[in-house]
C-alpha positions in Angstrom: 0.0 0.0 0.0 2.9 2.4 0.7 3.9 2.4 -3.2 0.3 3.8 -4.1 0.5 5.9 -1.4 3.5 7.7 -2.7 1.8 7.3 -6.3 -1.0 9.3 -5.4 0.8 11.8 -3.4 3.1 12.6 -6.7 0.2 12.3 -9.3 -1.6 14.8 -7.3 1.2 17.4 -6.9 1.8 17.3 -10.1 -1.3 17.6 -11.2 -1.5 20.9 -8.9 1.4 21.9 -10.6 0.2 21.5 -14.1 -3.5 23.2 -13.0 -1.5 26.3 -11.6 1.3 26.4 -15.4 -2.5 26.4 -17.6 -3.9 28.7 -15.6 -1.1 31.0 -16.2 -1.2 30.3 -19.2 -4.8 31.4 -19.6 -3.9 34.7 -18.2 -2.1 35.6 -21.7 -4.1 38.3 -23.8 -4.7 35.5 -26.0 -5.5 32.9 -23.8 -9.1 31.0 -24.4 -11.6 29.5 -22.4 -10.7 25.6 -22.9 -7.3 26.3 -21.2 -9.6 27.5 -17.8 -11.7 24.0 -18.3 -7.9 22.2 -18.5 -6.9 24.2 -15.1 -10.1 23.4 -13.8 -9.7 19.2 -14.7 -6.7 19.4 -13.7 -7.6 21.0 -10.2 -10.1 17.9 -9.6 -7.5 15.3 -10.4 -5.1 16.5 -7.8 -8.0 16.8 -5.2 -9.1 13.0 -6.0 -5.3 12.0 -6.3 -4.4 13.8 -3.0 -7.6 12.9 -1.2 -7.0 9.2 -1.9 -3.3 9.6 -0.4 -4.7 10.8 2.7 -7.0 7.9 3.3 -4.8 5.0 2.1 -2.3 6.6 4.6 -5.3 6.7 7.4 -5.6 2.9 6.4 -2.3 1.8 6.5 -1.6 3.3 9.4 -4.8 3.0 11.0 -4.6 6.6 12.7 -5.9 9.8 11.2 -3.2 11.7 9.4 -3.3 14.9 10.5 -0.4 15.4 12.4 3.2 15.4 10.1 4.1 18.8 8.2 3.5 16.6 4.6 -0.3 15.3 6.0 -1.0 19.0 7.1 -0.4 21.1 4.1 -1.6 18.0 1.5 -4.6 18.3 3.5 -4.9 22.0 3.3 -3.9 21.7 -0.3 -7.0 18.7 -0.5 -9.2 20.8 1.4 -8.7 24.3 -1.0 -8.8 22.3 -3.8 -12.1 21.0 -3.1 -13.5 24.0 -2.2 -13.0 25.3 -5.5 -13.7 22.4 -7.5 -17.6 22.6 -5.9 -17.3 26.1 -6.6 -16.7 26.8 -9.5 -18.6 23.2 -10.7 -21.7 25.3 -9.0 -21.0 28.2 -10.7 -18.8 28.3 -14.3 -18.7 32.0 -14.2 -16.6 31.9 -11.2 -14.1 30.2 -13.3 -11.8 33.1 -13.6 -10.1 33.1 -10.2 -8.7 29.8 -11.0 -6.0 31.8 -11.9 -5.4 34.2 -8.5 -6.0 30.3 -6.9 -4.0 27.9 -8.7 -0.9 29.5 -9.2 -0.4 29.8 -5.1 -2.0 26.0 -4.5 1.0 24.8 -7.6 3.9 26.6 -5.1 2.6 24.7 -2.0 1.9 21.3 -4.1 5.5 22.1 -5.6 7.2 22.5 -2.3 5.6 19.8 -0.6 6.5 17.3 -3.2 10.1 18.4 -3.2 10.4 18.2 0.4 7.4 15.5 1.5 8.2 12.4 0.4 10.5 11.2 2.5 7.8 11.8 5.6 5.6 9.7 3.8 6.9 7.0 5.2 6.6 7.9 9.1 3.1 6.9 11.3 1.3 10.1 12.1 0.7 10.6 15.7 -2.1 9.4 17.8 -4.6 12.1 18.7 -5.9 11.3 22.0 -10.2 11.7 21.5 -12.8 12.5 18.9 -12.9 15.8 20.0 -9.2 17.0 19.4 -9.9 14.8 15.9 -12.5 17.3 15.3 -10.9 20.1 16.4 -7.8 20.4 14.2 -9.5 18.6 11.4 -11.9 21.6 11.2 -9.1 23.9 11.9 -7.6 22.9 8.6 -11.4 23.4 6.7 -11.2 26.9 8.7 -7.3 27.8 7.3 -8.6 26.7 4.0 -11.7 28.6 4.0 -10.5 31.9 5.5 -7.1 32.0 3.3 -9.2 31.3 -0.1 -11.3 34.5 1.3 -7.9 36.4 1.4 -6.7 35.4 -2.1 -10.7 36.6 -3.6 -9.6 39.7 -1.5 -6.8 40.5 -3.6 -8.6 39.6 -7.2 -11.6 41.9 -6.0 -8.7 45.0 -5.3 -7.2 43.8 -8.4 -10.1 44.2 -10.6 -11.1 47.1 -9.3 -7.6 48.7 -9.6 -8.1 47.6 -13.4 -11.9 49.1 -13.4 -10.5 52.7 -11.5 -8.0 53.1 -14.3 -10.6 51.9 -16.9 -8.5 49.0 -18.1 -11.4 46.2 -19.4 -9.3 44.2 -21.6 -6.5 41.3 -20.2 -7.2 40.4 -16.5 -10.2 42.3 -16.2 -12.4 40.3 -18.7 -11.1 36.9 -17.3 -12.0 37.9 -13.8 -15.7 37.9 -12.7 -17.6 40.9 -12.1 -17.3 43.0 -9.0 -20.2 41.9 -7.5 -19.8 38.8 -7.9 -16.4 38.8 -6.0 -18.0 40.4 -3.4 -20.8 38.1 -2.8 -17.7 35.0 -3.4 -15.7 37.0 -0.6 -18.4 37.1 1.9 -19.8 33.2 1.1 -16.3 32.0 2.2 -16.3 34.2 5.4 -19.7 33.4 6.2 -19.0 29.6 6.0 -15.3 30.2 7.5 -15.7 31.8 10.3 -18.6 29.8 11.7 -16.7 27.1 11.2 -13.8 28.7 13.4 -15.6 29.6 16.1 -17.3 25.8 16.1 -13.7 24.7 16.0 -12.0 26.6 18.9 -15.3 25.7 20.7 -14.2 21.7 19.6 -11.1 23.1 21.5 -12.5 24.3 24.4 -14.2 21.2 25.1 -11.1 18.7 25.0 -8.9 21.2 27.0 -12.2 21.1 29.5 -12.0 16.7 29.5 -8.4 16.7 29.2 -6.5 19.7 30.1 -4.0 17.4 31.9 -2.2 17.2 28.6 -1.1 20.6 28.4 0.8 23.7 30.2 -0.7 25.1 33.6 -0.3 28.4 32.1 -1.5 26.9 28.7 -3.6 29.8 28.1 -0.6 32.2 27.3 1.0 30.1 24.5 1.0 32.8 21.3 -0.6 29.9 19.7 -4.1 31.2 22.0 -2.9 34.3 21.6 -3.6 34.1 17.7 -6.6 32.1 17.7 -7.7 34.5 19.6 -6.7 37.3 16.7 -8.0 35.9 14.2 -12.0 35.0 16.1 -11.8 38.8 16.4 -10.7 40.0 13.5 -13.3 37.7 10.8 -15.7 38.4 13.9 -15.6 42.0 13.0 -15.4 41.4 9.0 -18.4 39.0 9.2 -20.8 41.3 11.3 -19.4 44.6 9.8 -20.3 43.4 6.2 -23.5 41.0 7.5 -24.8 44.6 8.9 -23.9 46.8 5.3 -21.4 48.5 6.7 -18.4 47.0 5.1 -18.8 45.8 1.8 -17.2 46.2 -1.4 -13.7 47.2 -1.7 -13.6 48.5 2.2 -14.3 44.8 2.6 -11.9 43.5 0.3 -9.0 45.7 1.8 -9.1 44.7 5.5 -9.4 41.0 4.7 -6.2 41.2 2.1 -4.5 43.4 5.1 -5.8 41.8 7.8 -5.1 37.8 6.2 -1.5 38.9 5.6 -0.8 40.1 8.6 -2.1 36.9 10.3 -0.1 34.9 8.1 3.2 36.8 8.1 2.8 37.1 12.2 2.2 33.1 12.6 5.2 32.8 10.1 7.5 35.2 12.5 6.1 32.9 15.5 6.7 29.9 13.9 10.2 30.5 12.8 10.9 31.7 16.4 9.2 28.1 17.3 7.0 29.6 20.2 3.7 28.0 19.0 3.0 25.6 21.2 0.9 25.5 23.8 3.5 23.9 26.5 6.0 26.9 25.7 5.7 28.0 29.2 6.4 24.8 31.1 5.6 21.1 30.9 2.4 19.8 30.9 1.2 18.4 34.0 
C-alpha cells in the first residue's frame, strides 16, 4: 500500500502543478476558455489523487493523518482544492479566479512534493479523543476557507484597480464581475468563520475533558494568543459586512491586510518556534 501511497501523493502534486502552469497560461491576452476547463480538470485530479493519499495513509496506518508537516499542508492543499472544484462546478462564471488560486496552490503542491516524500513513510501521531480529531480537522477546513477568502480579496482589489483606471481588456475580462467577487468574498467568510468559532469551541471542550495534557499556564501560549486574533478580527469582517457597513472594496481591503498580517505574524512565531501550547512549562 505504501507504493500507491507515494503514487498518489506525486500524481496529485503534479497535477497541482500543471493546473497552476494552464492557468497561467490562460492569463495571456490571448489565452481561451478551454485552457480555464484544463486548469479546472486538472484541479479535480489532484483533489481526487491527494484525497485518496490521505485515506490509504489513514488505512495503512490506521490513525488519522493529520499530524506530520507533509499530512497538514496535503490536506490543506486537499481541502482548498475542493472548495473550489464545488465552486466553480456550481457556478462556471466563477471560473476566472482559477487563476489568482491555482498558481499559489501549484507553489505549496511544488514545495511539498520536493520536500514531503520522505515523511511519507513515518506513522502520524495518535490524537488522544474525537474531540481533538474534530478540532484540528476543522481547523484545517477553517485555514482553507479563510485563506481562499484572502486570495478573492486581492482579485476583487485587483479588478477594481483595473476598473479605476478603466483598463477592461486582459485580466479584467477573465475575472468575474465585481459583484460577484464580493458576494464569493463574503460566502467564504460566512462559512469560514462559523466554522472557526465551532472549532476553537471543539477546542475548548477537549482542553475542559483533558486539560491534563497541556501547560498550567496553557492559556498564554501565542498559539491562543492568535486564535484568539483571528476570532476577532473575521468576527468584525463578518458582522461589519453582514450589517452593510463593510462591503465592497472597504471589505476586500481589510481582509487582504488583515489575512496577511495573520499569516506573516504566525510565520514570525513559527520561525521563532514559540507556538506551542507547553511553551511556558511542561504539561502536568
Amino acid at each position: 500500500m505504501s507504493s500507491v501511497v507515494y503514487i498518489c501523493f506525486t500524481i496529485g502534486n503534479l497535477l497541482a502543478l500543471g493546473s497552476a502552469g494552464v492557468a497561467l497560461v490562460y492569463l495571456r491576452e490571448n489565452a481561451n476558455q478551454r485552457l480555464l476547463t484544463a486548469a479546472y480538470w486538472l484541479a479535480c485530479g489532484a483533489f481526487v489523487s491527494l484525497a485518496l493519499m490521505l485515506a490509504l495513509r489513514s488505512v495503512q496506518w490506521g490513525l488519522v493523518p493529520l499530524t506530520t508537516a507533509t499530512d497538514s499542508i496535503s490536506l490543506m492543499t486537499v481541502l482548498a482544492l475542493g472548495i473550489l472544484v464545488i465552486q466553480m462546478g456550481v457556478d462556471p462564471m466563477q471560473r476566472g479566479l482559477l487563476c489568482f488560486h491555482l498558481p499559489l496552490l501549484g507553489v505549496i503542491s511544488g514545495l511539498n512534493l520536493a520536500t514531503g516524500l520522505p515523511a511519507l513513510g513515518e506513522a502520524p501521531r495518535p490524537l488522544s479523543s474525537m474531540l481533538l480529531i474534530v478540532h484540528v480537522g476543522l481547523v484545517f477546513l477553517a485555514y482553507a476557507l479563510l485563506a481562499l477568502a484572502g486570495v478573492n480579496s486581492v482579485a476583487y482589489a485587483r479588478q477594481a484597480q483595473l476598473l479605476k483606471h478603466r483598463k477592461t481588456t486582459g485580466l479584467f475580462q477573465k475575472l468575474p464581475s465585481l459583484e460577484l467577487l464580493d458576494k464569493n468574498l463574503f460566502q467564504l467568510i460566512r462559512i469560514g468563520y462559523p466554522t472557526y468559532v465551532f472549532t476553537l469551541i471543539a477546542g475548548g471542550f477537549w482542553v475542559w475533558y483533558e486539560g491534563d495534557t497541556l501547560s498550567p499556564t496553557w492559556w498564554f501560549s501565542p498559539k491562543v494568543g492568535m486564535a484568539l486574533a483571528m476570532l476577532l478580527f473575521y468576527a468584525f469582517a463578518y458582522h461589519a459586512r453582514s450589517a452593510g457597513r463593510l462591503r465592497g472594496p472597504k471589505l476586500a481591503h481589510i481582509v487582504c491586510y488583515g489575512t496577511a498580517t495573520l499569516i506573516a505574524l504566525y510565520l514570525v512565531l513559527a520561525l521563532a518556534g514559540v507556538l506551542n501550547y507547553n511553551f511556558y512549562g511542561a504539561a502536568g
